[in-house]
N, C-alpha and C positions, 0 to 999 in steps of 0.2 A: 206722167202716165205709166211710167215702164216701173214706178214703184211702190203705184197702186196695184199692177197686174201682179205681179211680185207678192204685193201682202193678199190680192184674191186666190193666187195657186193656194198659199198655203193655208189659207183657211178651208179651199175646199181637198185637203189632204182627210178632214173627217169625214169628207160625203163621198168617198170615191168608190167605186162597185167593191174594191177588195173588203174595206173596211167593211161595208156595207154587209155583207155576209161572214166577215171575223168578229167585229168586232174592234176597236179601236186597241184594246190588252191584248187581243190575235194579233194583230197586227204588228205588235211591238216585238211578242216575241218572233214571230216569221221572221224579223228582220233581223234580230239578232241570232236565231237562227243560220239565218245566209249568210251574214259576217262570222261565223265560230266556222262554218265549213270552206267560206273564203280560205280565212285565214290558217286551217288544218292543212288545205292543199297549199296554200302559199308554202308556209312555212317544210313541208314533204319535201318540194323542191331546193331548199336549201343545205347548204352544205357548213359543218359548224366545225371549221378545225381544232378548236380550243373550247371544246365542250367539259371536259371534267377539269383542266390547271390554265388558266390565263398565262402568257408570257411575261416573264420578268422585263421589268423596265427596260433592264441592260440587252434585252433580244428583242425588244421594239426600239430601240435605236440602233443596233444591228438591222432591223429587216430596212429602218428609214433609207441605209445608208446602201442598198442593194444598186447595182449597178443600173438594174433592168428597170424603165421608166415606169413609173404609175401613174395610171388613167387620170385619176383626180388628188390633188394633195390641196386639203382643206387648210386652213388657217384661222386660227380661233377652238376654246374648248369649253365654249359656252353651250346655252341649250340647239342651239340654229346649227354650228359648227359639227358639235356632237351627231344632230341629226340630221345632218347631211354627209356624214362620214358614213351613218348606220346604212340611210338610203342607199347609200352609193355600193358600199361592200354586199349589200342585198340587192343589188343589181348586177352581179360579178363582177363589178367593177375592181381592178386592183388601187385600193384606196390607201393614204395616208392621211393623219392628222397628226399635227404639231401646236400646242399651248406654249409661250411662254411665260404661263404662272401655272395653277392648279387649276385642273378642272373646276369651272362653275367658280372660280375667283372674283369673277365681276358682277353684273348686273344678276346673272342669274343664282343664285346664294342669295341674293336682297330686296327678294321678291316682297309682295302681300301676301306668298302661299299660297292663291287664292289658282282655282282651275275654272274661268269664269269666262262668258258671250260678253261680256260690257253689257248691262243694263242701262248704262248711262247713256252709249254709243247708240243705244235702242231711242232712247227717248229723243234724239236729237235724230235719228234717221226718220223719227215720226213726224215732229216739231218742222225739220223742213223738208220733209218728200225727199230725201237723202238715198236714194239708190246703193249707192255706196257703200253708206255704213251701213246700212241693211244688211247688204250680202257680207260684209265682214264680220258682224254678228252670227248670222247663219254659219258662218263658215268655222267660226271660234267656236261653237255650240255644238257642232259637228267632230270640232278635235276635243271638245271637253268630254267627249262620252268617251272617245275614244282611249282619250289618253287614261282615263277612268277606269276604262277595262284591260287594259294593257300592264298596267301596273297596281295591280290593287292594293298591294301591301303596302304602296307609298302616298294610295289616295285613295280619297273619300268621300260620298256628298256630304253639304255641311250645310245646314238651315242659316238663312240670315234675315235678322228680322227689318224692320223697316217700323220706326216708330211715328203714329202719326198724332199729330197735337193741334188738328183741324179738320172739323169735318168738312170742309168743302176737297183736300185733298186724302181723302179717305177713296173716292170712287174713282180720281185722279189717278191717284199710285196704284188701286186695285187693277184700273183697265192696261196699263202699262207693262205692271206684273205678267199680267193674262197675257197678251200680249206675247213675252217674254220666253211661257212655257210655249204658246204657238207655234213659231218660230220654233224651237228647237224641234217641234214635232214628234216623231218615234223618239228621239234623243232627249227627251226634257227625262232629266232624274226623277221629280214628284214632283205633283201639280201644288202650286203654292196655296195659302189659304189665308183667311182675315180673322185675327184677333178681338175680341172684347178688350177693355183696360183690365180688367180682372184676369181674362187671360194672360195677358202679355204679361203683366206685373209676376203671374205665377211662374212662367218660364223665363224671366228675366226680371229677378228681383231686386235689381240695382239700379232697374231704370227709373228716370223721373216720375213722379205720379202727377204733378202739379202738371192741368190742363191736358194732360193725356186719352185722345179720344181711341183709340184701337191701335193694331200694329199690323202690316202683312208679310207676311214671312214665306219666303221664296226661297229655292234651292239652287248653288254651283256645288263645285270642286274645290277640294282642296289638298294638296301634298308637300310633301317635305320637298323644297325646290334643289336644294345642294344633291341631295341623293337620288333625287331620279337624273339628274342630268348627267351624275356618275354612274346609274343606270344605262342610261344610253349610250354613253362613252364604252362602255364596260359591254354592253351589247356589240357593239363593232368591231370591238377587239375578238372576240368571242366568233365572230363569223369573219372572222381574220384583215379585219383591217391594222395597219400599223401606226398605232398611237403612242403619243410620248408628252407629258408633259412636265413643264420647266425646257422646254426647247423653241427659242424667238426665232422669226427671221430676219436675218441681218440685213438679204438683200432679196429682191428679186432676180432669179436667171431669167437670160434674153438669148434671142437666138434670130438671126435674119429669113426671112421667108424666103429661097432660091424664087419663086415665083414674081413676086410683087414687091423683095425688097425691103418691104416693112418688120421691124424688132415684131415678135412676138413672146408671151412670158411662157417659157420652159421647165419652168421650177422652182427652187429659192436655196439659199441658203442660207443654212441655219448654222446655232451656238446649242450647245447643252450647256443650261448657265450654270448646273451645277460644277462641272467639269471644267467648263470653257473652252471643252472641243470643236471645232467646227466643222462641218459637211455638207456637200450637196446634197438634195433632195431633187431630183427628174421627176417632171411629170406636166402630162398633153395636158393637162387641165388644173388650173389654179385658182381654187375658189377662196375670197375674202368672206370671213364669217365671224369680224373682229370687235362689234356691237358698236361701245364707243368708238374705239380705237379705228374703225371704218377708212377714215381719210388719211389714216395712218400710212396705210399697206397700198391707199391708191396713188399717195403722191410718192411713194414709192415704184411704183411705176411712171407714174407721170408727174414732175413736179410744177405743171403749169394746170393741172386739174383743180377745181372749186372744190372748197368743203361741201360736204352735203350733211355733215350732222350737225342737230344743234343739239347737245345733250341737256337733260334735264332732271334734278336731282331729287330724289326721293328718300324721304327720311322715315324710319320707322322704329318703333322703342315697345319692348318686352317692359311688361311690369306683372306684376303675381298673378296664379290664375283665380283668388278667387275677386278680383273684377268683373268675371264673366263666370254663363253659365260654362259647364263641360262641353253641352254639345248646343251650343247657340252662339252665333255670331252676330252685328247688330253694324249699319249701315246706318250714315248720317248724308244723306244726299245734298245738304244744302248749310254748309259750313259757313264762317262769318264771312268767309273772303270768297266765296261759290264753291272751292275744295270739295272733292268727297273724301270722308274720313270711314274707313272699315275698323272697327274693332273686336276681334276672334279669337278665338280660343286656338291654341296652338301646344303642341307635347306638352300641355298641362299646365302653361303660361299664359299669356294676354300677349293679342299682336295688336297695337293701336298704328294706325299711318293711312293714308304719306300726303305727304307732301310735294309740292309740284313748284320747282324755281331753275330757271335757268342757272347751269354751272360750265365749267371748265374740265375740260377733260384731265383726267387723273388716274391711275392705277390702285393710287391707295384713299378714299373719297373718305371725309371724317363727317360724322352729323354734327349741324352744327346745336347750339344753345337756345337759340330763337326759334329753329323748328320744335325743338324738342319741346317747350314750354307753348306752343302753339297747338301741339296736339294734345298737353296735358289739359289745357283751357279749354277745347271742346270738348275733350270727353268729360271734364267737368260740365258742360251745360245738358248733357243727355243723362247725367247719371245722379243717383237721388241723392239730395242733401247730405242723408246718412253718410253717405260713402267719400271719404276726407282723399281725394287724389293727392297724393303728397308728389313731391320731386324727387324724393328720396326712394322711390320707390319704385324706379325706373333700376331694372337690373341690366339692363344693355339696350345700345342704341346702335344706328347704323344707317349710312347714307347709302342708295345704290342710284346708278345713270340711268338713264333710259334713253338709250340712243335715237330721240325721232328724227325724222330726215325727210328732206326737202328732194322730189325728183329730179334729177339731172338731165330728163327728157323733157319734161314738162316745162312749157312758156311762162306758166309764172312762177318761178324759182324761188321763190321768197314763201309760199304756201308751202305749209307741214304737211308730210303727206300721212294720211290717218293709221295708213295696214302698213305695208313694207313692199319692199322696191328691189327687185334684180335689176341688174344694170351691165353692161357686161362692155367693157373697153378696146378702144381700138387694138390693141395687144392683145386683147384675149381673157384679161381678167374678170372674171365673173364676180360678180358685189350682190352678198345678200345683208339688206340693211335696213333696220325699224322691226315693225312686228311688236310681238309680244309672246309671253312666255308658253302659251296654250296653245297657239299656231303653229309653232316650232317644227311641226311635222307636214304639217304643206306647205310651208315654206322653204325647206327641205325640197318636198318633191318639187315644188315649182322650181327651184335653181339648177334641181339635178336633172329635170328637162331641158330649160335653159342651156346645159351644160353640156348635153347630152347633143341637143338639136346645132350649137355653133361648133364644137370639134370633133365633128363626125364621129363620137366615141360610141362603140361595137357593147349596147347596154341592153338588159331586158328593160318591163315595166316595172314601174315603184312596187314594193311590197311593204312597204312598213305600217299600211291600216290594218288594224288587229295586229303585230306582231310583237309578241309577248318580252317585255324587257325583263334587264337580269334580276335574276329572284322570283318574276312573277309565277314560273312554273313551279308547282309544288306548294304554293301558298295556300293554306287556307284558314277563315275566320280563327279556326281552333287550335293551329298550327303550335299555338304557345304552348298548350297542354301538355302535346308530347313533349316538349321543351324541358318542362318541369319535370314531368316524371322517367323522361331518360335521361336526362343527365343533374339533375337533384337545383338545375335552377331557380333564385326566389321571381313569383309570381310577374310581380313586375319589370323585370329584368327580362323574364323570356319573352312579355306582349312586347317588350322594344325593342326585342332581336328579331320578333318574326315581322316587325311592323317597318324594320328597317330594311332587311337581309331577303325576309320571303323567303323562299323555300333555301338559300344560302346560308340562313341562318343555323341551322346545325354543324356546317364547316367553323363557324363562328365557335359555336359552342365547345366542338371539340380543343377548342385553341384554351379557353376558361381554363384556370390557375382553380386548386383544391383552394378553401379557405380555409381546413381543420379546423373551422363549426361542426354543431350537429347538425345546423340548416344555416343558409345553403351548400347545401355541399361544394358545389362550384361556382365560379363568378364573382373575384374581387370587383367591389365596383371602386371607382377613380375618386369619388367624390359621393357623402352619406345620400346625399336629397335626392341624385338623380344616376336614372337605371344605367348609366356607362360602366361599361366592364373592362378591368385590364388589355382581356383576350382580343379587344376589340382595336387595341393600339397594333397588335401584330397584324393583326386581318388587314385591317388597314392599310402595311404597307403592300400586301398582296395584289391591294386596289388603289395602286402605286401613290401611296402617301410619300412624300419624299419630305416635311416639315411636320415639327408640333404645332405649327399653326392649320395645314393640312385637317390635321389628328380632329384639334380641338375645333374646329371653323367649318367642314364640311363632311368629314366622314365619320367625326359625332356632330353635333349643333352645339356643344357646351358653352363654345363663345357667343352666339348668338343667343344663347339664354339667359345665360348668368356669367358676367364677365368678372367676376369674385370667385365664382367656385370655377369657370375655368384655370381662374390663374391659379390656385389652390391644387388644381389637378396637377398644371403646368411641370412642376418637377419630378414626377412619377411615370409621366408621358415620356417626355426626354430621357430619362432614366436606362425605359424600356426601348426608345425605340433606339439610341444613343449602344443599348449591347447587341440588336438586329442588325444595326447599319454597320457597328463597328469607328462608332465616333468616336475621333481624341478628344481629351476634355475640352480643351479649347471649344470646339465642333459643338460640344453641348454648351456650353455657355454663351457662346454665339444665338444657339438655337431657343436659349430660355429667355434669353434678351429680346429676339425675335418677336418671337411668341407674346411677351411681354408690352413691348410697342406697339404691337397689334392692336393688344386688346384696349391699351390706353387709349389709340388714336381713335382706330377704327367701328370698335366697340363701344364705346362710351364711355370708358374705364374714363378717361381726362375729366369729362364734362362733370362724371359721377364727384370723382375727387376736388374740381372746382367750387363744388357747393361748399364744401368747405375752408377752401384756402378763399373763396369770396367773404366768409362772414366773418370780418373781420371786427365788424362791430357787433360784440359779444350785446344780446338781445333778451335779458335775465332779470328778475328783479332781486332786489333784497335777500328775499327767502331761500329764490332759489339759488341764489351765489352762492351763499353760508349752507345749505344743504349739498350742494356739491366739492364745495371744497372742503366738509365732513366725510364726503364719499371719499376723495382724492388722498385723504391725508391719512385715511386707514390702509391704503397700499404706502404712497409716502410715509410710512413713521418715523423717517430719519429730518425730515421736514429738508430734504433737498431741493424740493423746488419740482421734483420732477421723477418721474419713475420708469422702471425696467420691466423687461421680462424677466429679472431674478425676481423683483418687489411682487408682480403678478402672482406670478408660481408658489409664493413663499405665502401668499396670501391664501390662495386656491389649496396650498396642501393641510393647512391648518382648521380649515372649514370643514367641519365631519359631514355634512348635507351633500356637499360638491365630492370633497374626498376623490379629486384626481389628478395625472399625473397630465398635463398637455405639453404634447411636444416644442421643444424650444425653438425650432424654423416654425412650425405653428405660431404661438405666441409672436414671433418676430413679426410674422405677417398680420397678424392681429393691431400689434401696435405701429405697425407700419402705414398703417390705411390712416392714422390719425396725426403721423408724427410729421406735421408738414415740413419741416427745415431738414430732415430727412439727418439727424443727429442721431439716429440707436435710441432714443428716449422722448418720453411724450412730458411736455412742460404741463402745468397747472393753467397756462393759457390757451396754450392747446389743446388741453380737456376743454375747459369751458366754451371753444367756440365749436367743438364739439355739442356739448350739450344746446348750444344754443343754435345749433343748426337742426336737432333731433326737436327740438319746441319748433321750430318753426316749418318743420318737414320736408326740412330740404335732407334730411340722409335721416333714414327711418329702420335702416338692418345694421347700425355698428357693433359688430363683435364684441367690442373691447366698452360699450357704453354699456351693454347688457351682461354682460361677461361681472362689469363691475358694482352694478347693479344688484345681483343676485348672489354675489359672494358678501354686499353688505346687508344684505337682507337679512343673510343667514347668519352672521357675525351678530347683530343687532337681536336675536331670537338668544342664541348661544349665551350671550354676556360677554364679560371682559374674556380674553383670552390669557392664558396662564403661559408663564416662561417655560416651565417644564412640557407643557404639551407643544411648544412651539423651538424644540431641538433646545434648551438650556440658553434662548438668548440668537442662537445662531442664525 
């Protein structure tokens, strides 16, 4: 009953006397209206110590280390963490937070992107009169707007279509849709609407045609998850909270209550891992905000306390963008094993996932083979024949947790609980745990009430609805233009500093290195294909990058995109940040190794290189043996067996078509990717299972197969080559 009356309010939100004399579009804007002027006086009353220079890392572990206790000292520098540190410092509360990895190192970095109510959550609160998931929907649909407006340069709605291949579930998915924008009410982005097959086909030309009856296509959110969450981070710091990350805590402080006797938790203490200094942190209030790592921090207070996470692991793989439209995303609600698989358009890539499997908690979470080839096999059954999904064609992968959790108040202990759970322990420990990434901010407020209401802490009320994260002021659509024409940036370069940075993005720019072109005038980028700029490595550490994995993982995305051209970047990164930091060599070789491992494990970089240390049984006929090792043995002409980056180079400089000079660490890494015994030199069987991993489309972008390709092509046009044009022999 309570969640029929639930879905009758909201239906009658369009018949109410207001609407009723605005207008339903009056009405929307009124309210946004009252939320810009909330949030102008909110934000009057605050107070921004670090408004024009953020403190250096090393003066936020100075403030950590102040004698004088702090109301609340969070723990975790996830998106929940983050914004509950914001909450709190906008409540004057004297706040700390301490990470120790890098902001948004875990689950949140390995999102779906996606800023979304759960359609799903909808279907199943209808399905069983689920009160519950109703209002968590409502409530998600509520932070989706918000968080929408709050950061715009990091997000944006994004249509998703829904293909349907039956009419009887054509009026099915439509009423559910409907539904969907209901509920959100003033807050629904755009009302969704129903495709023809002719339409859908038109705005998503890849998808199957066979048996295709229409599509409907509905609107969320979507943003770059690594950078708003350093957004938020970067917001608290800003309205002076004292944040640090790479700093664990070792232990919890405890202290006796003179009253009643019982330990209560005081504080912690922490490690700078990079240093391996350690110090107390004081503070009345200690909030757990550590996702997976949840039961970590509790049975650190108590070690007779139950788990309460079960984590669950989600897999998701980048492959090129033109898989999808630019701006359409396409939603498979009913996968072979019931899964929903999203796959979206993202910085100009494809995000296909996830996947849903119980895992073990970990810090450093690898994807595995079997997911990976599980989402390439759906998105083959939605996507038209034309379109050859290969395996090779997966530029990075990546696992993330999703910490659900079972209530610890709750009688049956064993039930997942759907939203998320403050919990707060006899000592004192406050636990925010579950949720998801689009809550983050009443989730937030709910703990920081919580927190607020059990240690008497002297707080205002929440302020963080409507208030503007870093970058957002100053943002606007056009933002890139000036971009270009004051400081002589290329086009694309500038929409990905202002779509990163926001109105931050000029401090950015000022940092851009001359490139002595005639255009652009400013802005080396790191890598040809994609808009990362040098200047962008220094910024970076501003926004306390302390690792090239930092660099490359969350304060650009490179590794989440292209785990080839990150590593490609990887020694220009270190380079640069290696004369900032002031690192011995050692320091940088340590740090490219890092950086390196990362991308193998975490990335996909492994499973990429797997495909062909798996094909072991060369897969070729006749024809094509003997036309390849005619390819092979025009770089070999000494018939060794096997070839170099001298035989490459010597080949490439002789070719008047190519006529160029590639760098010898180039070249290395070129023939790196192939040379599995890992000898400096690629064998003639190691070509071939090369080649026969490219027929079979398990590696579909080798360097060194197209590189070799194209220099016999052009040899083969040219004729024999002559001794004299090729240095006398040498």
């Amino acid at each position: 009953m309570a969640f029929r009356k639930a879905l009758k309010q909201t239906v009658i939100i369009g018949g109410g006397s207001l609407v009723t004399v605005f207008g339903l579009s009056q009405l929307i804007e009124y309210k946004k209206t009252q939320a810009r002027l909330a949030r102008v006086a909110a934000e009057a009353e605050l107070r921004v110590p670090f408004a024009d220079e953020l403190p250096t890392r090393q003066a936020q572990l100075a403030a950590l280390q102040d004698p004088e206790e702090f109301d609340v000292l969070v723990v975790g520098g996830g998106a929940t963490g983050a914004g509950c540190a914001l909450d709190a410092v906008t409540r004057n509360l004297k706040t700390a937070l301490v990470e120790r990895n890098d902001f948004s190192s875990g689950t949140s970095s390995r999102s779906t992107k996606l800023i979304h109510g759960g359609v799903r959550y909808l279907q199943k609160a209808i399905m069983q009169l689920d009160y519950e998931q109703y209002m968590m929907v409502k409530e998600a649909l509520h932070e989706r707007a918000n968080l929408l407006e709050i950061a715009p340069h990091l997000s944006a709605p994004l249509p998703i279509m829904l293909p349907v291949y039956k009419w009887w579930q054509l009026p099915y998915y439509w009423a559910g849709i409907k539904m969907y924008d209901l509920v959100a009410g003033v807050h629904n982005l755009k009302s969704s609407y129903v495709l023809s097959k002719n339409k859908a086909l038109e705005h998503f030309p890849m998808l199957k045609k066979d048996k295709l009856v229409g599509a409907i296509v509905y609107y969320d959110g979507q943003h770059n998850d690594a950078r708003m969450n350093l957004a938020i981070a970067l917001s608290s710091a800003r309205y002076g909270a004292a944040i640090a990350n790479y700093t664990e805590v070792v232990r919890l402080l405890k202290t006796t209550d003179p009253q009643t006797g019982e330990e209560k938790v005081c504080g912690a203490r922490c490690r700078d891992v990079i240093t391996g200094q350690e110090f107390d942190v004081k503070a009345k209030c200690v909030i757990n905000a550590t996702g997976p790592f949840t039961d970590s921090l509790r049975k650190m207070d108590n070690q007779e306390t139950k788990n309460i996470c079960q984590p669950s692991a989600g897999v998701h793989i980048v492959i090129p963008g033109y898989y999808s439209p630019d701006n359409m995303g396409l939603l498979d609600p009913s996968t072979s094993d019931g899964r929903v698989i999203f796959f979206l358009p993202w910085e100009k890539m494809t995000i296909a996932g996830t996947t849903d499997s119980p895992t073990s908690v970990t810090a450093h979470p690898i994807p595995g083979e079997d997911d990976i080839n599980f989402i390439l096999r759906e998105i083959r059954n939605y996507l038209s024949p034309d379109v050859e999904v290969r395996r090779g064609d997966v530029l990075a992968a990546w696992s993330g947790i999703r910490p659900l959790v079972t209530d610890p108040n709750s009688k049956d202990t064993q039930s997942i609980c759907r939203n998320h759970i403050v919990s707060i322990s006899d000592s004192g420990l406050v636990t925010i745990a579950g949720g998801k990434w689009t809550t983050y901010r009443s989730m937030a407020e709910e703990t920081l009430d919580a927190a607020v209401k059990t240690h008497c802490l002297s707080a205002g009320p929440c302020k963080t609805v409507g208030l503007m994260l870093e970058g957002a002021k100053g943002w606007t659509p056009t933002l890139y233009i000036r971009l270009v024409q004051d400081y002589g940036l290329e086009n694309e370069v500038a929409q990905h500093l202002a779509s990163t940075y926001g109105g931050k993005a000029f401090d950015v720019a000022k940092m851009a290195q001359v490139t002595g072109q005639r255009w652009p005038i400013v802005g080396k980028r790191l890598v040809s294909e994609f808009p990362y700029i040098e200047g962008e490595v220094l910024y970076a550490i501003k926004e306390y990058a302390c690792t090239a994995i930092d660099v490359i993982a969350r304060r650009t995305r490179l590794g989440f995109l292209n785990v080839q051209a990150a590593d490609e970047a990887l020694p220009r990164i270190v380079q640069i940040m290696g004369k900032e930091l002031e690192w011995s060599e050692e320091q940088r070789t340590a740090e490219l190794e890092a950086a390196r491992k990362f991308l193998y494990q975490e990335m996909g970089y492994r499973s990429r290189s797997e495909q062909l240390t798996k094909t072991s049984e060369i897969n070729l006929d006749n024809q094509e043996v003997a036309r390849y090792k005619k390819r092979f043995h025009k770089f070999d002409k000494e018939s060794k067996g096997f070839i170099t980056t001298v035989d490459v180079q010597q080949v490439l400089e002789v070719s008047l078509s190519i006529n160029v000079h590639i760098d010898e660490n180039a070249l290395h890494e070129i023939l790196n990717e192939v040379d599995l015994n890992k000898n400096g030199q690629v064998e003639i069987d190691e070509f071939m299972q090369l080649m026969s991993a490219v027929k079979k489309g398990q590696v579909s972008d080798s360097r060194l197969a197209m590189l070799m390709k194209t220099a016999e092509e052009t040899l083969n046009k040219r004729g024999p080559v002559t001794v004299d044009r090729s240095g006398g022999g040498f």
